[in-house]
VOKOLTI-727755 format. One record per residue (C-alpha): x, y, z; residue number from 1; residue in one letter. Coordinates in steps of 0.25 Angstrom, whole numbers. Example, Ala and Ser with C-alpha at 12.3 -4.5 7.8 and 13.67 -1.06 7.14 Angstrom:
2
    c1    c2    c3 resi resn
    49   -18    31    1    A
    55    -4    29    2    S
***
This chain:
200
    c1    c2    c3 resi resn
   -31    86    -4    1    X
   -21    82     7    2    X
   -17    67     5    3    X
   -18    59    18    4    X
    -6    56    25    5    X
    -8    40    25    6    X
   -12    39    11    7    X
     1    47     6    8    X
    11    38    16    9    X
     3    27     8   10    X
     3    33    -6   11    X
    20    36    -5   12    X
    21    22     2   13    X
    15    16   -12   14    X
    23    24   -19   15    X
    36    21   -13   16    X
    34     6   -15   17    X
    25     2   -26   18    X
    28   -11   -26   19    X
    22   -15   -14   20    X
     7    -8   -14   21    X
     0   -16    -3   22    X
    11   -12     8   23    X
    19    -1     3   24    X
    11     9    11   25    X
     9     1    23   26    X
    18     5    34   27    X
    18   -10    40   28    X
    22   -16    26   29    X
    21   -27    18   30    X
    24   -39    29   31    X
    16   -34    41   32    X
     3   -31    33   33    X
     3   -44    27   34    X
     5   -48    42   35    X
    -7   -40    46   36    X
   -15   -45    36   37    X
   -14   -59    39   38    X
   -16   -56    54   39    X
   -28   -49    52   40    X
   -33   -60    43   41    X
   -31   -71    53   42    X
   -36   -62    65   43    X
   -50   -57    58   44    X
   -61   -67    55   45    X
   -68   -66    41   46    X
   -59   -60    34   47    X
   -63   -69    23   48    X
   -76   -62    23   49    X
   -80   -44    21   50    X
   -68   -38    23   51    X
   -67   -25    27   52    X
   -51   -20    26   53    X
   -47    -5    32   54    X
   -36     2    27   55    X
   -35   -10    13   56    X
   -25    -3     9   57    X
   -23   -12    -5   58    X
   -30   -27     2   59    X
   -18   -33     3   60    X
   -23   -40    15   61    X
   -31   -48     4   62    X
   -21   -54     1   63    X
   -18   -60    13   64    X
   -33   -65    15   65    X
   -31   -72     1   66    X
   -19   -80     7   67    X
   -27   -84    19   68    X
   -39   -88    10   69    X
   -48   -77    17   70    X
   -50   -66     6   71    X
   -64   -59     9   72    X
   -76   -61     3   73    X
   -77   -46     2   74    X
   -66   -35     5   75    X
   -69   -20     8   76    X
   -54   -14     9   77    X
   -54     1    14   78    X
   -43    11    12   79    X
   -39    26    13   80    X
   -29    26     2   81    X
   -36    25   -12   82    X
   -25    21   -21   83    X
   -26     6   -13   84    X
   -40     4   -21   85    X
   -32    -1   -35   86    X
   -24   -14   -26   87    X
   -38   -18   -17   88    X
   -45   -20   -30   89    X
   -33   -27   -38   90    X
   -35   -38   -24   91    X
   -50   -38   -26   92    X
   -46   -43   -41   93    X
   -36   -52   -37   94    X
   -46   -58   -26   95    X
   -58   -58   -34   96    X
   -63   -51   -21   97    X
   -75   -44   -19   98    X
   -70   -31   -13   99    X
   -71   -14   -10  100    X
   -62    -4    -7  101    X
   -66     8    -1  102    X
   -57    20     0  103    X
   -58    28    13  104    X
   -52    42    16  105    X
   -40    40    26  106    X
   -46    48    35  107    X
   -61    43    35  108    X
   -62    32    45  109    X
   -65    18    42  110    X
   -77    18    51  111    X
   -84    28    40  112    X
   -85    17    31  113    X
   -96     8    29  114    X
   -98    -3    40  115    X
  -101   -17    40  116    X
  -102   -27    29  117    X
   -88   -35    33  118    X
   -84   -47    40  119    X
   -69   -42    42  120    X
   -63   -30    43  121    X
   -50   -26    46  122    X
   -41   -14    45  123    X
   -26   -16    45  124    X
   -17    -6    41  125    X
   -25     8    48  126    X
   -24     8    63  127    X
   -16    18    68  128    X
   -15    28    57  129    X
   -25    32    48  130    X
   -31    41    60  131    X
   -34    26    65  132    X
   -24    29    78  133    X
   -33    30    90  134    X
   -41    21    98  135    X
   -53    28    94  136    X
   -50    26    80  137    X
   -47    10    82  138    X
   -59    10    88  139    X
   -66    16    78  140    X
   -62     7    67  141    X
   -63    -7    78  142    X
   -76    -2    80  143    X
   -80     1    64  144    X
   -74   -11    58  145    X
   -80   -20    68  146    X
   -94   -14    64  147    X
   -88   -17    49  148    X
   -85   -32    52  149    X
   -87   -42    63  150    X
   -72   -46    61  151    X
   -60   -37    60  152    X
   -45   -32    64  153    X
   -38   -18    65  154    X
   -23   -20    64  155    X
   -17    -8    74  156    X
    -2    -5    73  157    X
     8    -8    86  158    X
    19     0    80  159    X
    19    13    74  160    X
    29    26    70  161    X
    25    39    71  162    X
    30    44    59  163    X
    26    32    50  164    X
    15    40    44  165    X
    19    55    44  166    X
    10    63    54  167    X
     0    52    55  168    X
     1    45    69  169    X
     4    31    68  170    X
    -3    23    82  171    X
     3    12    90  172    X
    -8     4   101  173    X
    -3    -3   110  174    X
   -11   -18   111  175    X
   -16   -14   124  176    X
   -22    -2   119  177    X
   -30    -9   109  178    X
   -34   -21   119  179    X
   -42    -9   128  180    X
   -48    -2   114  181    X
   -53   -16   109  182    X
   -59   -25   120  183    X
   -57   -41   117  184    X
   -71   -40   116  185    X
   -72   -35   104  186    X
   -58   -37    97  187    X
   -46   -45    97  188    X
   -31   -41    98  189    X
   -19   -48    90  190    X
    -6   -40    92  191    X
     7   -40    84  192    X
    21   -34    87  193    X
    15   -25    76  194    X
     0   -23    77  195    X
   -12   -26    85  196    X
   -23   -31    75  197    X
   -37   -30    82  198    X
   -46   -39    79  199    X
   -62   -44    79  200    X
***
């Protein structure tokens, strides 16, 4: 069986720096999740409450919640790359929280998963790759997490290269473009020099 190209860029990334297994595969790194993540925490309401995290990737943003006083009374993390599993359960013992991850298939979308049941959910790391670069595809994921939770955020990337993961196409939305697919209405934007984070 073929390994999917995001899940080898992530398994040589851990390889290549072991010491750092939370951020070692992330393109953004270590200072700009830990930025996002405490963006998204003050942005999205109830985050103190169900959690529902797409693309956990190994719950470091637990760690965050925990310095803000706001860890989740229940935390549902979600992610396509298996090996992730052993470091979401070591945080769930080192929380004492009450907690589930759930391993998706890269290429199965989120919205095939169960719904509802959450008071937050947010995904931070997956717009724009993953086959999550077209406005249907945002669409798609607004409209399924919002089914999930009442409160939520989608993080979407302002910069890209189109080589940073091999063929995979790496998007760029402009803010404008993101302001006619969501309508005030229903969600809020907060833009960075770095990132759009879209939230309800």
């Amino acid at each position: 069986m073929t390994e999917h190209p995001v899940e080898a860029h992530y398994r040589k990334k851990r390889k290549d720096a072991p010491a750092d297994p939370d951020f070692a595969a992330l393109d953004q790194g270590r200072a700009s999740s830990l930025r996002r993540y405490e963006l998204v925490s003050r942005l999205v309401r109830a985050m103190d409450g169900r959690l529902l995290d797409l693309g956990c990737g190994t719950a470091a943003i637990l760690d965050t919640l925990n310095g803000l006083g706001k860890l989740p009374l229940r935390y549902t993390g979600v992610d396509g790359f298996m090996p992730n599993e052993e470091a979401v359960m070591r945080r769930f013992r080192q929380y004492q929280l009450a907690g589930w991850f759930e391993w998706k298939p890269m290429e199965q979308p989120f919205e095939a998963l169960i719904r509802g049941g959450f008071d937050a959910a947010v995904c931070i790391g997956v717009a724009g790759f993953w086959g999550l670069h077209t406005n249907r595809q945002l669409t798609s994921l607004q409209e399924y997490m919002a089914a999930c939770a009442r409160y939520g955020c989608i993080v979407i990337p302002q910069a890209y290269m189109h080589n940073q993961l091999g063929d995979l196409h790496i998007r760029r939305w402009p803010t404008q473009d993101i302001r006619q697919l969501f309508p005030a209405s229903t969600c809020k934007v907060f833009e960075t020099d770095r990132e759009i984070f879209l939230y309800w």
